[in-house]
C-alpha positions in Angstrom: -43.5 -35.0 -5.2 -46.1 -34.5 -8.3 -46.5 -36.8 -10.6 -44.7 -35.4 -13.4 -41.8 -35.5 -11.3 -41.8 -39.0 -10.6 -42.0 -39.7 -14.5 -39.3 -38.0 -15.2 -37.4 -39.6 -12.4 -38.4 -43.1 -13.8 -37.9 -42.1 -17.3 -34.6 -41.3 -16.6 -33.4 -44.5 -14.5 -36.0 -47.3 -15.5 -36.5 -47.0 -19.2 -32.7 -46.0 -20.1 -31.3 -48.2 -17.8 -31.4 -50.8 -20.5 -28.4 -49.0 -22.2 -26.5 -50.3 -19.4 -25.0 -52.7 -21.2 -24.1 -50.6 -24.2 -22.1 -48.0 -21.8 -20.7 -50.5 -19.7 -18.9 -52.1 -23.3 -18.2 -48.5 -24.8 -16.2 -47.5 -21.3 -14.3 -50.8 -21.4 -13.3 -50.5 -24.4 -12.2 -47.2 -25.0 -10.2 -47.5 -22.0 -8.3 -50.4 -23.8 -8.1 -48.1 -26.5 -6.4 -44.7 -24.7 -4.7 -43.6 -21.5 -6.3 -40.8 -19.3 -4.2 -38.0 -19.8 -2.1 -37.4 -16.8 -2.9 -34.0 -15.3 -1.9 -32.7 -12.2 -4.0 -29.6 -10.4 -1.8 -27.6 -8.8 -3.3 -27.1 -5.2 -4.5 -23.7 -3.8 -6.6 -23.1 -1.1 -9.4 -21.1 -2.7 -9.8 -24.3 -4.9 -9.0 -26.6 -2.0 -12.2 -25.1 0.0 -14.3 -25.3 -3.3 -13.6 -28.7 -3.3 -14.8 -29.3 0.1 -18.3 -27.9 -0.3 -20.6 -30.8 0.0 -23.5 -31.3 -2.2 -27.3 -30.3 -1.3 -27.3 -34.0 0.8 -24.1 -33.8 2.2 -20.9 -36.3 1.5 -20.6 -39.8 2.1 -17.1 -39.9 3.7 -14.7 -42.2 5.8 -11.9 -41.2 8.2 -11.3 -38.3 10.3 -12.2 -34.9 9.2 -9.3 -33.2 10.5 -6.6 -35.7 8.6 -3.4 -34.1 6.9 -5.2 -35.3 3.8 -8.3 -35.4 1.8 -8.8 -37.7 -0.9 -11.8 -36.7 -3.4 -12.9 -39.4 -5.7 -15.2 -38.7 -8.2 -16.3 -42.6 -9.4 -19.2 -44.2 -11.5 -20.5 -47.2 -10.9 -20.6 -48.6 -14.2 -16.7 -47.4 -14.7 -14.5 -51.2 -14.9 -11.3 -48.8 -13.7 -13.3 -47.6 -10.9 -14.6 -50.9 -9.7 -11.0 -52.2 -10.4 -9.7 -49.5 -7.8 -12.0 -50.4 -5.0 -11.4 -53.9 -5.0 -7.0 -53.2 -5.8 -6.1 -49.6 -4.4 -8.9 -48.6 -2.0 -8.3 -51.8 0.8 -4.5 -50.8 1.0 -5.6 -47.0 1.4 -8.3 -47.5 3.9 -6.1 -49.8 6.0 -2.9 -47.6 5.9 -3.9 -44.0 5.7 -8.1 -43.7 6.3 -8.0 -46.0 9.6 -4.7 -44.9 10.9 -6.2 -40.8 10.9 -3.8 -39.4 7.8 -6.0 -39.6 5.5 -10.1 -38.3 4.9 -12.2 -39.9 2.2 -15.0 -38.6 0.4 -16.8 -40.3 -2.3 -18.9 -38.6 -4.5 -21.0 -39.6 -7.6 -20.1 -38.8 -11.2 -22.3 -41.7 -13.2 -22.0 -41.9 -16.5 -25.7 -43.5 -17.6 -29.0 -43.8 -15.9 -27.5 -47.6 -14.7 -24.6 -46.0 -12.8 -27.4 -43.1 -11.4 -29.6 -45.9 -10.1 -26.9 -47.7 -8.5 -25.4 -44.3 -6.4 -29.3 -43.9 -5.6 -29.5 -47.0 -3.8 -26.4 -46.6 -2.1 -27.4 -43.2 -0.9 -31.0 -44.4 0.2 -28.9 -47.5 2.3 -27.6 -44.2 4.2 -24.0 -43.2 5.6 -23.9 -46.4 8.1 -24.4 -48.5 5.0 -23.2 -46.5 1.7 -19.9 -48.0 1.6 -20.9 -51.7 2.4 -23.8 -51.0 -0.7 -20.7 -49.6 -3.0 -18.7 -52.6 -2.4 -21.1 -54.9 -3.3 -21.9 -52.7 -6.4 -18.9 -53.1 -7.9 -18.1 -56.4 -7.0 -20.9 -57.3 -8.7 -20.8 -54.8 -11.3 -20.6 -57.3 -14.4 -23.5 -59.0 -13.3 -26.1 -56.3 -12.9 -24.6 -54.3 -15.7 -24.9 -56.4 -18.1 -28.3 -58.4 -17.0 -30.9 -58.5 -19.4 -33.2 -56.6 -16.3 -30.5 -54.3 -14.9 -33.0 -53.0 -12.4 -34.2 -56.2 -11.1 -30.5 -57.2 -10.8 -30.5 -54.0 -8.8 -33.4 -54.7 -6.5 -32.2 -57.9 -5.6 -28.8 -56.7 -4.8 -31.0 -54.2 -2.8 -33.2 -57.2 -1.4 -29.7 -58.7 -0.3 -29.1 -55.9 1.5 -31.9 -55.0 3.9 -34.2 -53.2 1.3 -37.7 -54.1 0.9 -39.5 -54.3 -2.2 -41.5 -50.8 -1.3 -38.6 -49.4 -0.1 -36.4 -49.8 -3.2 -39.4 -48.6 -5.2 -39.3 -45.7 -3.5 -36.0 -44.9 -3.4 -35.9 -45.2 -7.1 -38.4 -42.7 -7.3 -36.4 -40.1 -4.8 -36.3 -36.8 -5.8 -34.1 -35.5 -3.8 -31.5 -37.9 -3.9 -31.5 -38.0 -8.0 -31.3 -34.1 -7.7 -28.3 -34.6 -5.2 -26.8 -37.0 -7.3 -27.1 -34.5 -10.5 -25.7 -31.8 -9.1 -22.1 -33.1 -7.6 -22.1 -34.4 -11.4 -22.7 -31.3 -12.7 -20.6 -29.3 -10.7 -17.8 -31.7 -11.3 -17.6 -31.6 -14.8 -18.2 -27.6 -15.0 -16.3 -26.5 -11.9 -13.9 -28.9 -11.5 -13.1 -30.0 -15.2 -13.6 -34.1 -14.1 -13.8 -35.6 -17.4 -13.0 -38.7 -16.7 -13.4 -42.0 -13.9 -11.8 -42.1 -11.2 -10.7 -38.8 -10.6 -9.3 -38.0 -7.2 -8.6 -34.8 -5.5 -5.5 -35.3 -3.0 -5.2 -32.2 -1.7 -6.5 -30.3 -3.9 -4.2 -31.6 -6.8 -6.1 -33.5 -9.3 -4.9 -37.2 -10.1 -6.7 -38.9 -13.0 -7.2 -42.6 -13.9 -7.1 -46.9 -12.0 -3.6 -46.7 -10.2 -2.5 -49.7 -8.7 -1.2 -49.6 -4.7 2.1 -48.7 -5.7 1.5 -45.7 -8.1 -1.6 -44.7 -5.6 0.7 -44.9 -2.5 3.2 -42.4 -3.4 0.8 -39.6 -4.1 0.0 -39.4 -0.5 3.1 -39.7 0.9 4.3 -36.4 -1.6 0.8 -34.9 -0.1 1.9 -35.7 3.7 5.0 -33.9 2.9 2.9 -31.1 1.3 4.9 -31.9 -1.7 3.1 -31.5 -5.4 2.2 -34.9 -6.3 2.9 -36.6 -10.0 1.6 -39.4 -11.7 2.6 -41.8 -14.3 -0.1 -43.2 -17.0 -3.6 -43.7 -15.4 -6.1 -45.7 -17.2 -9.8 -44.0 -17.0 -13.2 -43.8 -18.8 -13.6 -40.6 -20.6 -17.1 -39.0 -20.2 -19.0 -38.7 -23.2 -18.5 -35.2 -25.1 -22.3 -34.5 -25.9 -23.1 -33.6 -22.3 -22.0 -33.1 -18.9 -23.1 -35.8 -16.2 -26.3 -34.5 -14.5 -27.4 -32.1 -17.7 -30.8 -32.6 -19.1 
């Protein structure tokens, strides 16, 4: 990699990171404020396959590939709704649907601010074997090193904590290919897609905005089982920002 290309990489995550905090507050607050609006995708297979195109690093995904279903979730990981559903929603999914072969995951990154890009970057770099165990922690944490006065050194500790050397996070802070990676899936969320707002799942091909507890989330994959359309009832989300799409320049 030149070295113009690690300065923009670092000017990107390191220097901007510091608006952590400011994003982190605006999300919460606006979702206080408004509702996501509760749009359903009607499912067709032309869309269904689109959605299935990995991007240029593949997916991070959990379950078997040839389940009934497949759940899309487009997350950030300074999103309070998002970190809300992993800790809630996502325990009751994994143990009922993902483990018991109905139901393949896929996560996917749409961050909102440098902070939520660094934090998807160092999941990534902790690889498939690890990605999910690095998310976890991510959010359950989320408070703590989005809203540090360093939110990169909260970072690398959490990245210490978990196996990563000093050199190693370093390095994959400056990682090209997986801030490229990142970018993209963003990008082609938000222009493809029409994801506008976190979480936003895919079941099926339908598209299901907005934190839904276990018993809102559950009956949306039983109507997708059934190959029924599914319906939703008044999701909170975070609205992405109108003056550019996630992964633009």
């Amino acid at each position: 990699m030149n070295q113009n290309r690690v300065i923009i990489i670092l000017a990107a995550i390191v220097v901007v990171l510091g608006l952590g905090y400011l994003a982190y507050t605006q999300f919460g607050a606006s979702a206080e404020a408004e509702l996501a609006s509760a749009d359903v995708m009607t499912a067709d297979s032309a869309l269904e396959k689109e959605l299935l195109v990995p991007g240029p690093l593949g997916d991070m995904t959990m379950g078997k590939k040839d389940a009934p279903v497949v759940v899309i979730e487009y997350s950030s990981m300074t999103c309070p709704h998002c970190a809300d559903f992993n800790s809630q929603t996502f325990p009751e999914l994994k143990k009922t649907y993902i483990d018991t072969g109905k139901v393949y995951f896929i996560s996917r990154p749409f961050p909102f601010d440098s902070a939520a890009t660094a934090a998807f970057m160092l999941a990534f770099c902790a690889g498939p074997e690890r990605y999910f165990g690095f998310i976890d922690v991510l959010f359950e944490q989320q408070r703590q090193w989005v809203l540090a006065k360093d939110p990169m050194a909260a970072l690398e500790k959490i990245a210490r904590q978990g196996g990563f050397s000093n050199e190693q996070f370093q390095q994959c802070m400056k990682n090209g290919k997986v801030f490229d990676h990142i970018s993209k899936v963003a990008k082609r969320a938000a222009e493809k897609f029409e994801v506008r707002s976190t979480p936003t799942f895919f079941i099926n091909g339908q598209m299901a905005q907005g934190f839904m507890t276990w018993s809102q989330f559950q009956p949306l994959i039983e109507k997708a089982l059934k190959g029924e359309d599914i319906t939703q009832s008044e999701p909170e989300g975070e609205t992405t920002p109108e003056e550019k799409a996630p992964g633009e320049e």
